[in-house]
C-alpha positions in Angstrom: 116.7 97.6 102.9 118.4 99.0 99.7 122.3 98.8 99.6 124.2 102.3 99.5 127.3 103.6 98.1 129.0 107.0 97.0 129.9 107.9 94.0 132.4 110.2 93.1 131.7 112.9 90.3 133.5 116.1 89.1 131.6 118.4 91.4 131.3 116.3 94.3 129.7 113.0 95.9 127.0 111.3 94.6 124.6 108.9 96.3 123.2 105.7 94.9 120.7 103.6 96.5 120.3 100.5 94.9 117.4 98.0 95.3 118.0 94.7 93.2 115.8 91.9 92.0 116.8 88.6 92.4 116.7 87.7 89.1 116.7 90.8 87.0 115.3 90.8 83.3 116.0 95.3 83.6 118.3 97.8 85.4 115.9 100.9 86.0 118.2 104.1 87.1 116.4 107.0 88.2 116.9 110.8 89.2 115.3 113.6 90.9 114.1 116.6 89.8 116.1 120.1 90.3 114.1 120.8 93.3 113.4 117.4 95.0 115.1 114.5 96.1 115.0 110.6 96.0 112.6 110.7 98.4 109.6 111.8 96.0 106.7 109.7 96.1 106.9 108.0 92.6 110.7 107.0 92.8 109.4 105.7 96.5 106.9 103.7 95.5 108.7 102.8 92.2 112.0 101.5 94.1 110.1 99.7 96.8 107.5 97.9 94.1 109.4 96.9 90.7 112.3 94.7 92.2 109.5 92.1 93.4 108.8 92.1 89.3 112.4 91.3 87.9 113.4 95.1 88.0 116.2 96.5 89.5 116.4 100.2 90.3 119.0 102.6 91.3 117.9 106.1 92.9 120.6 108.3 92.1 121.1 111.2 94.8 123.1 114.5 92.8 125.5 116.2 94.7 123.9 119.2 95.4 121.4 117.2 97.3 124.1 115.8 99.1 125.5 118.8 99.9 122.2 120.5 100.8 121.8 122.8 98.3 118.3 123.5 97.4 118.7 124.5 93.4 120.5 122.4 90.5 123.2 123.7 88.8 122.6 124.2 84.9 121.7 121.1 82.3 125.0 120.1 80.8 126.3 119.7 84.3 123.3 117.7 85.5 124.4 115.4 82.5 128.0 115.1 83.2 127.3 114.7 86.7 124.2 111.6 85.5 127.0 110.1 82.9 130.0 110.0 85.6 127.4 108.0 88.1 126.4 105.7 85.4 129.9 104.8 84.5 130.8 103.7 87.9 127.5 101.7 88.0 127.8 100.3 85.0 124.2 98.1 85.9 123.7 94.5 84.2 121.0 93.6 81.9 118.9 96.2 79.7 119.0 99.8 81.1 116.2 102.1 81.4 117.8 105.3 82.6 115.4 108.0 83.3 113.7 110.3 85.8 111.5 113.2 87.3 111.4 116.4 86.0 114.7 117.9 85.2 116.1 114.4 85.6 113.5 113.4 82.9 115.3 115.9 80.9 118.7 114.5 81.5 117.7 111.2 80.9 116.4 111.7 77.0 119.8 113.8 76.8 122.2 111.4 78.0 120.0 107.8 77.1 121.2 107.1 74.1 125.2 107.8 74.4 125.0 105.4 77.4 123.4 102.4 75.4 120.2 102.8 77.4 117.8 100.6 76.1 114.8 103.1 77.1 113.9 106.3 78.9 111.2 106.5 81.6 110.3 110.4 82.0 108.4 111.1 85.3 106.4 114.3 84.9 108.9 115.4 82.2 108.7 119.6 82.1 107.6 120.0 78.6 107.8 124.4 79.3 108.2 126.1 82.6 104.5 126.9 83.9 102.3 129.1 81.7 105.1 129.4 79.0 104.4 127.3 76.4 106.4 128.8 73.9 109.6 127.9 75.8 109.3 124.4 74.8 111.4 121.4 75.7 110.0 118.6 73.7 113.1 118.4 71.1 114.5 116.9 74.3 111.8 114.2 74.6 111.7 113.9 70.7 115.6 114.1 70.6 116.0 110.8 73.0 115.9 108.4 70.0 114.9 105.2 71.8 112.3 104.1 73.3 110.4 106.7 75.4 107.8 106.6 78.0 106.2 109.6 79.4 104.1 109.4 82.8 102.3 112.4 83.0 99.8 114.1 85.3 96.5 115.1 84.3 96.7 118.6 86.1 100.5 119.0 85.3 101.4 123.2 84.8 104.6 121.8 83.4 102.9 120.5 80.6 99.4 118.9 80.4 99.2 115.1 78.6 96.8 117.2 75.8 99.9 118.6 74.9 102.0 116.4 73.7 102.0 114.9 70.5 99.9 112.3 69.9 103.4 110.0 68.8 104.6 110.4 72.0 104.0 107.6 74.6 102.3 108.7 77.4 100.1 107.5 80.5 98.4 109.5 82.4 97.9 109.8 86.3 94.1 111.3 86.8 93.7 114.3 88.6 97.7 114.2 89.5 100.0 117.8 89.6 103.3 117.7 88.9 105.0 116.0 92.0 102.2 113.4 91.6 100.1 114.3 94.1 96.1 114.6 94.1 93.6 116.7 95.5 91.9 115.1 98.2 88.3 115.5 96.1 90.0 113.3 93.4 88.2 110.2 91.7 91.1 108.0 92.8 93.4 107.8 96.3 97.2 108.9 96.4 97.8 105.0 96.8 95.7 104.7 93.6 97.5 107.6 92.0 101.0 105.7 92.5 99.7 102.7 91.7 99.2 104.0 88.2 103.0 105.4 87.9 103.9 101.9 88.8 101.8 99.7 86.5 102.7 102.4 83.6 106.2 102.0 84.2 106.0 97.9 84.7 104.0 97.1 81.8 106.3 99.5 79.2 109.7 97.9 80.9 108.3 94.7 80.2 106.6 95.3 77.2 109.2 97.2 75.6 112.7 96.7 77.3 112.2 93.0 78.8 110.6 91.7 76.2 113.1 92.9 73.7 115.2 90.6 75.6 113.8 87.5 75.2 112.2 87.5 71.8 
């Protein structure tokens, strides 16, 4: 069972669930998207896998989730909300602070005046569905650290063809943006997870762990 706490920020409580490895070689923080919660499949399977392999993670629940709004307030107070939790957290070890979505966002924002080591960004938004020209990706450029990108392969929020080709990025077959695959897919919704998780494992320890130790 993870642990729990509230964390106070200026525009109300936070929730933190926390699931630690007993010997941690990364701290892996993680967000929700503007629409969805801690409870979305990949943070799920993400929490409940990676501690077993030396990770910690932390699934930060914003405030408007804990107050049951529905929509997230505007960027720069996503961010001040995401920095205020991470001070009081202040997790051991390397941090990988990322996210899903608009969380992605705030992550490459906010990673590098943190000291993250790395941002993980979970079907990061690159434009809002059919409007390529209102592009994010001088967020995702604009991290400057270490930056992986798990992407679905039928994303509207931005496809993996485009990105550029120096971005990182792995890509979940036949996935959407929340993840999620048509039941006619070549691989399982297990399957589909399975691939967020490996992605994120291997670049943590490839890129963050590894770091580490040599």
């Amino acid at each position: 069972m993870p642990t729990q706490r509230t964390v106070g920020t200026p525009v109300g409580d936070a929730r933190v669930f926390g699931y630690r490895a007993r010997k941690p070689v990364a701290a892996l923080v993680l967000t929700h998207g503007a629409g969805g919660g801690v409870d979305a499949a990949d943070l799920v399977r993400i929490a409940a896998d990676l501690p077993g392999q030396g990770i910690s993670v932390s699934l930060v629940e914003m405030p408007w989730r804990v107050q049951g709004k529905k929509l997230a307030p505007r960027p720069a107070v996503i961010d001040e909300t995401y920095l205020a939790v991470l001070a009081a957290l202040k997790p051991g070890g390397p941090l990988v602070l990322g996210g899903r979505s608009a969380g992605a966002r705030s992550a490459c924002r906010i990673g590098a005046r943190v000291g993250a080591a790395g941002v993980l960004a979970l079907s990061f938004p690159l434009h809002p569905p059919g409007k390529p020209e209102k592009s994010r990706l001088d967020e995702l450029t604009g991290a400057g650290i270490p930056t992986l990108v798990v992407q679905g392969e039928r994303d509207p929020f931005g496809r993996p063809e485009e990105f550029p080709d120096d971005v990182e990025l792995a890509v979940v077959p036949a996935a959407d943006h929340g993840m999620k695959v048509p039941k006619r897919a070549p691989l399982s919704q297990d399957d589909a997870l399975a691939v967020v998780r490996e992605a994120t494992l291997d670049w943590i320890v490839r890129e963050i762990a590894g770091n580490r130790t040599g």
